[in-house]
N, C-alpha and C positions, 0 to 999 in steps of 0.2 A: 549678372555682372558683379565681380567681386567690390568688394568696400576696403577704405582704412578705417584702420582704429590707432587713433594717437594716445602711445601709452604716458598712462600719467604717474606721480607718485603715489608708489602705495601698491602699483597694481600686481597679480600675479598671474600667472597662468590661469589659475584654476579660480581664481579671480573673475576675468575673461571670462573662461569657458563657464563657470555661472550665469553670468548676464545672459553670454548667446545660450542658452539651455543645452549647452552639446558636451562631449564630453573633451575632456584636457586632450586625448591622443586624436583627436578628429580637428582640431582646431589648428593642432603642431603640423599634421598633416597637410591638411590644407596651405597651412601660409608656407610651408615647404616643398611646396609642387609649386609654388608661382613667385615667390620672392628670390630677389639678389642672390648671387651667391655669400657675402659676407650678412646675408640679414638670417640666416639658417636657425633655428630655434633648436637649442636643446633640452635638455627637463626645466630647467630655469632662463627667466626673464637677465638679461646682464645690464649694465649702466649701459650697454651700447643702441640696446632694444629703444628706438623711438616709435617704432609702427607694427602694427600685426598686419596681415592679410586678411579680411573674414568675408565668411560667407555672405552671398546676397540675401535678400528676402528669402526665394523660392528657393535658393539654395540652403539655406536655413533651416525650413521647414522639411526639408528630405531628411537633414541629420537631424533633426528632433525627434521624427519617426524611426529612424535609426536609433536615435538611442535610446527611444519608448521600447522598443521589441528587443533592445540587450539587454536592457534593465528589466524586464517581463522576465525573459528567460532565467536570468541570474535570480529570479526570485522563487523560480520554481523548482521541486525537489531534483537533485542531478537524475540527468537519464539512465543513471548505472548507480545501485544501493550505495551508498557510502554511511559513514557510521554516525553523522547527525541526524540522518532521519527518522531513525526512533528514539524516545524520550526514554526513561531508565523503569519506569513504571505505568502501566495503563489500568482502569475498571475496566469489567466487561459485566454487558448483562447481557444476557439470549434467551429467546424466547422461541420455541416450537410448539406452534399449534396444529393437530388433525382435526380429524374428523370427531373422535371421541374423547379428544384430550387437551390441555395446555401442558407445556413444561417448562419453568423457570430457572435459569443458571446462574448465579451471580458469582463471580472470582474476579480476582487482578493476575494481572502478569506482571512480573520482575524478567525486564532483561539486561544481559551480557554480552556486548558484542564486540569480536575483535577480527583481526585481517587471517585472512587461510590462504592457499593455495586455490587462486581460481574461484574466489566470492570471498565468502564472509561463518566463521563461527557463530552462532548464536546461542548462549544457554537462554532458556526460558524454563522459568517459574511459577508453575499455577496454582494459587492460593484460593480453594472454593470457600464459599459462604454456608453457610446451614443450607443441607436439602429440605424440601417440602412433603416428601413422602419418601419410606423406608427403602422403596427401591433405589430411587435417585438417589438416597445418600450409600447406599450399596454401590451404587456406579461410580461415582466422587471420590468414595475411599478407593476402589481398584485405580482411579485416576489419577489421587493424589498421591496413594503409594510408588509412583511410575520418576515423580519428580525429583530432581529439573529434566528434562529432554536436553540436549545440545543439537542442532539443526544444523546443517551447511546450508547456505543458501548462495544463489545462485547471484553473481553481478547484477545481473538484468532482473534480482528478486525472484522471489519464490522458494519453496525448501526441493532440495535434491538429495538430502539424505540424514542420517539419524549418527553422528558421531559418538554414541556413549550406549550403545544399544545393551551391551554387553553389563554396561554396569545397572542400567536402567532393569535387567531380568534380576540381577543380586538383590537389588534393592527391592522388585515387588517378593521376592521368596522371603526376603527377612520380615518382611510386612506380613505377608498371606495373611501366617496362621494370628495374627491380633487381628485381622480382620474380619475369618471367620468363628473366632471366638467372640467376639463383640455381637456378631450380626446373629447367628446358631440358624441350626436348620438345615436341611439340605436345598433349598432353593440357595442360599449365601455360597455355600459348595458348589454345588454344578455352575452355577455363577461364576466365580474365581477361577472355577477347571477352567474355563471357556475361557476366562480372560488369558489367563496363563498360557493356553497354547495356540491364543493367536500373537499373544502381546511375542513368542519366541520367533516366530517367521519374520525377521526382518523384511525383507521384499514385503511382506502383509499390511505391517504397520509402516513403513512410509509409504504406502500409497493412500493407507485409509488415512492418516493427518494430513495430505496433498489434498486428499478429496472434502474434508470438514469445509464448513462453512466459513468457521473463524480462521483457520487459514489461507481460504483462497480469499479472503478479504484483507486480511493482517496482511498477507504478505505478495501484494500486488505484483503484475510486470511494471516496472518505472517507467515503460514508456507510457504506460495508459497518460502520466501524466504531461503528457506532451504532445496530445493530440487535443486539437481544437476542432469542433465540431467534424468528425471524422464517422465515419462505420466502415467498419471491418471485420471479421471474422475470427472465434477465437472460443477454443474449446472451456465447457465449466462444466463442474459435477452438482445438478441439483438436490442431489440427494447421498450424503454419505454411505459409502458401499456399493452404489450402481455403477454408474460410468460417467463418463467426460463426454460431455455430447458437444456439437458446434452452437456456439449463441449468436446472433447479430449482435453488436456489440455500435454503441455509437455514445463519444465523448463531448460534455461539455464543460469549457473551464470560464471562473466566472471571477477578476481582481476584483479582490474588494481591498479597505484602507488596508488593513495590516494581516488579513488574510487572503488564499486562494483558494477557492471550492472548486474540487472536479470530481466531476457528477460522470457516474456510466452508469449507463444505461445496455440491458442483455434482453435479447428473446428469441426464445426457441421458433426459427423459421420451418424445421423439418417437422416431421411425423414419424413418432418414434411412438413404440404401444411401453405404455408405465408397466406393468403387471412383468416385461419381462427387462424392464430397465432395471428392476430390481435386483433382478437374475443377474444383471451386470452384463448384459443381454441387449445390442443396438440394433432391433428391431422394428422394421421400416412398418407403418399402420396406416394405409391410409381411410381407413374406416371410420376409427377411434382412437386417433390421436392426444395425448394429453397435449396440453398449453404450458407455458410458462416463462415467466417473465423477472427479471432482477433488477435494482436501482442501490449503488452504492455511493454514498456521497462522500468523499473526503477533503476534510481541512488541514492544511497546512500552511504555517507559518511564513510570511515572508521575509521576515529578516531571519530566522535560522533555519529555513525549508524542512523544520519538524514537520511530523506527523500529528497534531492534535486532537482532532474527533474522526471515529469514524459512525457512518447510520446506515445500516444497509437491509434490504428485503428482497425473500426470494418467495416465488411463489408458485403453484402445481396447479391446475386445472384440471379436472376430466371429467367428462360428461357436466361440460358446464359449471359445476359444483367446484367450490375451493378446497382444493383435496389434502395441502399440507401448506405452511407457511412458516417461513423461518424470519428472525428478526433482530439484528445484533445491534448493540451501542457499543463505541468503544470511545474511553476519553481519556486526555494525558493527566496522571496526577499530579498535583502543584505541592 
């Protein structure tokens, strides 16, 4: 049963709609479905306003829940990329462990982002740190020689394709030869050949930056973030250069004071044999199947629905044993 409210001096709308915890356009609503026709509310209180209509008790409490779950939503990143939710610069560290090795990558990215046709431009900038061993900074330099990349990405996130390919081949030829001067030898050569004639196949290179690690993490679908305790199905590439296999896929979002953490969680349900995944190869095993499983955690802000940390892990299984493990941080710079 509806109530009065005898308005006093002083009071305002949104005066009101504080006390009852609801919002200003649910309160206007309300006393506008059941008051006079001369008591009609419009954005402002008038000298004429003696009484509001408001909610009951139980009526009360429906629009507080109501407007728990508008304000939830409004604090979460839009379901479609928009250009707040990346900050201007990130660290990155990643970590690949085998069988016989660790490997350590430290860089930041610088990005650029503005409105396209059907998504979003992105340049990105990738500034690596000292390699650890001669090879890896071999790899680093053909990598930083490449920079910036421009990316389209997709509304719904993700990259769809490579807008500057053309300048990105100019710029590694004018690099090569300091690269292979710097490094000597012919390992540094066959090296660079190899980078050189796959970096020119477009169609090559944006499948293998779709398929990295730090892109299918950086650059999420936005719906993941709007799924609350959900599973569903949803292709990932374990392994740079094999293939996109199906993952179970199952999200948890967690409000905290001034952040939201949403947590997904992958695992490989099918039987698919490793040895020819590599091959790029989706071959059914059910013998000897490898395992594998991924946890990516993201924070975002909720009063600018940035992107602020990301932690994420993937992992290979076969024959029991931990067969490869990848491991990335990502955090916004201040």
């Amino acid at each position: 049963m509806s109530r009065i409210y005898k308005v006093k001096k002083g009071d305002t709308l949104q005066l009101i709609a504080e006390k009852l915890q609801i919002s200003v356009n649910d309160l206007r609503h309300y006393h506008n479905m059941r008051c006079e026709l001369w008591e009609l509310l419009e954005q402002k209180l008038t000298s004429k306003t003696e009484r509001i209509i408001v909610p009951s008790e139980e009526e009360l409490a429906s629009l507080q829940g109501h407007q728990q779950a508008v304000q939830k939503e409004l604090e979460r990143p839009s379901r479609y990329l928009d250009k707040k939710f990346y900050a201007k610069d990130y660290k990155v560290k990643e970590v690949v462990i085998t069988s016989d090795k660790e490997v350590k990558t430290d860089y930041s990215l610088s990005l650029q982002m503005e409105k396209a046709e059907k998504g979003w431009s992105m340049i990105v900038n990738t500034t690596y740190e000292e390699a650890d061993t001669k090879f890896t900074e071999l790899a680093t330099a053909c990598m930083q020689a490449m920079q910036p990349l421009k990316y389209h990405l997709s509304i719904n996130g993700g990259i769809t394709d490579i807008e500057n390919h053309r300048e990105i081949i100019e710029r590694f030829t004018q690099k090569r030869t300091g690269i292979e001067s710097y490094f000597e030898g012919e390992l540094a050569k066959s090296y660079t050949n190899a980078f050189y004639e796959k970096l020119i196949d477009k169609e090559y290179m944006i499948e293998r930056l779709q398929m990295s690690f730090l892109n299918q993490v950086f650059f999420p679908s936005m719906e993941w973030f709007h799924k609350d305790n959900e599973k569903w199905e949803e292709e990932f590439c374990p392994v740079q250069g094999s293939a996109f296999i199906p993952y179970e896929l199952e999200a948890e979002v967690i409000f905290e004071e001034y952040e939201i953490v949403t947590i997904i969680k992958g695992e490989l349900k099918r039987n698919y044999n490793l040895p020819e995944l590599y091959k790029g190869k989706k071959a059914i095993d059910k013998i000897d199947p490898f395992e594998s499983n991924f946890e990516i955690i993201y924070v975002t802000e909720k009063d600018t629905q940035q992107l602020s940390v990301i932690e994420a892990s993937l992992d290979i299984y076969s024959n029991g044993e931990l067969h490869r493990k990848n491991m990335i941080g990502i955090i916004k710079k201040i």
